[in-house]
C-alpha positions in Angstrom: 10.3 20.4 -9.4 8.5 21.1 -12.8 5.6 19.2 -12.8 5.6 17.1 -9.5 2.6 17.5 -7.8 3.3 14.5 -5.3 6.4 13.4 -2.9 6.6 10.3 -1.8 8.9 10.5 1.4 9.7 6.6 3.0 11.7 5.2 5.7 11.3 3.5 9.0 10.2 4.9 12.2 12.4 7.2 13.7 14.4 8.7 10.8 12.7 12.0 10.6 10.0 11.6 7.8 7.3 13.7 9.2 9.8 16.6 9.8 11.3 16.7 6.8 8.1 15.6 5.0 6.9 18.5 6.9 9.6 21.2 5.6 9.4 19.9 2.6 5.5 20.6 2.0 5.9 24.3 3.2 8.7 25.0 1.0 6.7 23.5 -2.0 3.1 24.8 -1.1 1.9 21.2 -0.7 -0.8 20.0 1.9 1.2 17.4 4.4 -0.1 13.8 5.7 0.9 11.4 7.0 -0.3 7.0 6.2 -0.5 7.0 9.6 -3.5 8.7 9.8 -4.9 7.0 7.2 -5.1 3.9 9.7 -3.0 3.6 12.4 -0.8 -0.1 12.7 -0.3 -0.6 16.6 1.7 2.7 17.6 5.1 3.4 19.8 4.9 1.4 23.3 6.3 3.5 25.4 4.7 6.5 28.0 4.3 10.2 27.1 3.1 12.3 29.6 0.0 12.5 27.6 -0.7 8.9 27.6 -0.3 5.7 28.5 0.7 2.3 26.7 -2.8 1.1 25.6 -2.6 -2.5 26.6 -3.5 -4.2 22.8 -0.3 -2.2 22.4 2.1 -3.3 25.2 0.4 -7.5 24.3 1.4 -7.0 20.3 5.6 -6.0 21.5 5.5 -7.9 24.6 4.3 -11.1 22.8 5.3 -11.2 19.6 8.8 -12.4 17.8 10.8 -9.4 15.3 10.0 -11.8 12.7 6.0 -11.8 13.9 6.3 -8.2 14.0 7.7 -7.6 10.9 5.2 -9.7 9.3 2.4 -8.1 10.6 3.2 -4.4 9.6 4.4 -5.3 6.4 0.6 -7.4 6.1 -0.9 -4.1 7.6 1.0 -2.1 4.5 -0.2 -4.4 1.9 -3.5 -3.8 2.9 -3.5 -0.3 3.2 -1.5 0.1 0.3 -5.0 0.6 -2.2 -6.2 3.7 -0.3 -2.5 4.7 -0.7 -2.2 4.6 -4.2 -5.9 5.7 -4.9 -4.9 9.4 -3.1 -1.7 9.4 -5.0 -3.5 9.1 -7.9 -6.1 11.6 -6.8 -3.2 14.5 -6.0 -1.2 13.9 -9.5 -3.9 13.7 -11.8 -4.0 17.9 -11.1 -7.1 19.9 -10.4 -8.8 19.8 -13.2 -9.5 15.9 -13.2 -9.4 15.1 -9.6 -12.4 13.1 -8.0 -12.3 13.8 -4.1 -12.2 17.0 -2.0 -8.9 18.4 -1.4 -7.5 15.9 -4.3 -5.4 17.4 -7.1 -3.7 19.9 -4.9 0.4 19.1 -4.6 0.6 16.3 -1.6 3.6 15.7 0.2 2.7 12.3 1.8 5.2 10.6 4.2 5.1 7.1 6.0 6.6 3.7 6.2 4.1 2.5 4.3 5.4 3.6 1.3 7.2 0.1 0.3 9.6 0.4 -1.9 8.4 -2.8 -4.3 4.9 -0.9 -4.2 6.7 2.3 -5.5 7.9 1.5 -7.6 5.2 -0.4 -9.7 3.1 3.1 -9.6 1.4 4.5 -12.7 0.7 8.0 -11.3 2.6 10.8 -12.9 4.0 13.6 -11.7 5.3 11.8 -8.6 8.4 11.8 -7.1 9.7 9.4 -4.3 12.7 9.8 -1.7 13.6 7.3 1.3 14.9 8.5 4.4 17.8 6.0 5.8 19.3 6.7 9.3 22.0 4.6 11.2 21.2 2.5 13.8 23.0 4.0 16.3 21.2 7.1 15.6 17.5 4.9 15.5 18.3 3.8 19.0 19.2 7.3 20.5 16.1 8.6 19.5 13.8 5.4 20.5 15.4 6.1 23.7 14.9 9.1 24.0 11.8 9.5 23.0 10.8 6.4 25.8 12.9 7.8 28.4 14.7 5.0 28.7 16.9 5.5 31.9 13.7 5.6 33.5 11.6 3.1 32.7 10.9 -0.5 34.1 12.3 -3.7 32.8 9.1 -4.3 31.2 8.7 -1.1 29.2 12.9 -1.5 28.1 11.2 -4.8 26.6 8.6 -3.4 25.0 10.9 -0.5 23.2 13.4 -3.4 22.5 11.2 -4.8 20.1 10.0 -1.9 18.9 13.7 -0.8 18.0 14.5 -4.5 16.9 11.3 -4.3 14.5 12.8 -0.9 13.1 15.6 -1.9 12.3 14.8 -5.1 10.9 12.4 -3.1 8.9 15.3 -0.6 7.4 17.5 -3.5 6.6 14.3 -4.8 4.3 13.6 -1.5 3.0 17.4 -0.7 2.1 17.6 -4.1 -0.2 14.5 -3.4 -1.9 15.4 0.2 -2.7 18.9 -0.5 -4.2 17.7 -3.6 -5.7 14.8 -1.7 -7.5 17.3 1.6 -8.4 15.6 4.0 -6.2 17.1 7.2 -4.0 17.7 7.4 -0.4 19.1 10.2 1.2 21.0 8.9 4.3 20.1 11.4 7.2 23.6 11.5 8.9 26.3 13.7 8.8 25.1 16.5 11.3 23.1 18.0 8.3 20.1 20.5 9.7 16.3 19.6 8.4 16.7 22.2 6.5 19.4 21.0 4.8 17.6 17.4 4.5 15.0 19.0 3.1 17.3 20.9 0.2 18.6 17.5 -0.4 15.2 15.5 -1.0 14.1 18.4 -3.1 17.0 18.1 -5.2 17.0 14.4 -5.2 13.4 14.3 -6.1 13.8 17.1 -8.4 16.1 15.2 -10.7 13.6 12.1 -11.0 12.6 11.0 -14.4 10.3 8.4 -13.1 9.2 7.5 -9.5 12.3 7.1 -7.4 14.5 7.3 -10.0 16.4 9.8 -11.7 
């Protein structure tokens, strides 16, 4: 890890990015965010008991197609994506020639967001750049899961349908463009402990000679 003073950590929703992202920044020293909180695309449609389906939520799933969905995050990523590179660029230039508060410090940054096509054209050093991949059996456990699935009406199955649909169209997408372009995935199978998914994207990204690639 010489020299890498920002992780790049992509995948779809569901694969366990933020809690490997998160190991990942405590075994490095890094601070730890998220693109989601940098603006937030419409979020998961299902209850919690802390809240509710807000209804521009439950009206993007309930009436849009995959391929409408699809479109519309990836449109949402393209537009976010200059704020994105900006505080990459920020955290790898180092401390001494950072511009913002905060910047210049190591960064472990994690989100679906992070297109693989956008990436991969970055001319911020000292980055590295991992994608989570999970199988889609293993996608839908958790989407359940999380939801509560068993319990919930016909309506709110819908809603997580699409959700799940939208996922995993999105991972498909993601997949081709990371192979295509030469980039590392770590597939998050196998039984392996975050712990021992975080060894592995620390040694993947460890490796790298350039963005993504080692």
């Amino acid at each position: 890890m010489r020299g890498v003073r920002v992780v790049l950590v992509g995948g779809t929703s569901n694969a366990g990015k933020s809690t490997v992202a998160r190991v990942v920044a405590e075994r490095l020293g890094f601070a730890y965010l998220s693109t989601d909180r940098l603006a937030r695309h419409p979020g998961r449609p299902w209850r919690t008991p802390e809240r509710e389906v807000p209804a521009h939520v439950a009206e993007h799933y309930g009436s849009l197609t995959v391929d409408e969905l699809m479109t519309s995050v990836l449109d949402h990523y393209t537009r976010l994506w200059p704020r994105i590179e900006e505080l990459i660029a920020d955290h790898a230039a180092g401390p001494d020639h950072a511009a913002g508060p905060g910047a210049g410090a190591g960064l472990v940054l994690e989100g679906s967001a992070l297109w693989p096509v956008n990436v991969a054209e970055l001319k911020a050093p000292h980055t590295a750049a991992v994608w989570l991949t999970a199988d889609v059996t293993v996608l839908r456990a958790r989407v359940r899961e999380a939801g509560r699935y068993a319990e919930a009406s016909g309506e709110e199955r819908h809603l997580m349908d699409q959700f799940l649909a939208r996922t995993v169209r999105y991972q498909a997408l993601m997949v081709d463009a990371v192979d295509r372009l030469g980039l590392e995935r770590i597939d998050v199978g196998g039984h392996r402990s975050v712990g021992e998914l975080a060894d592995a994207v620390l040694a993947t990204v460890g490796a790298q000679r350039s963005t993504g690639r080692s």
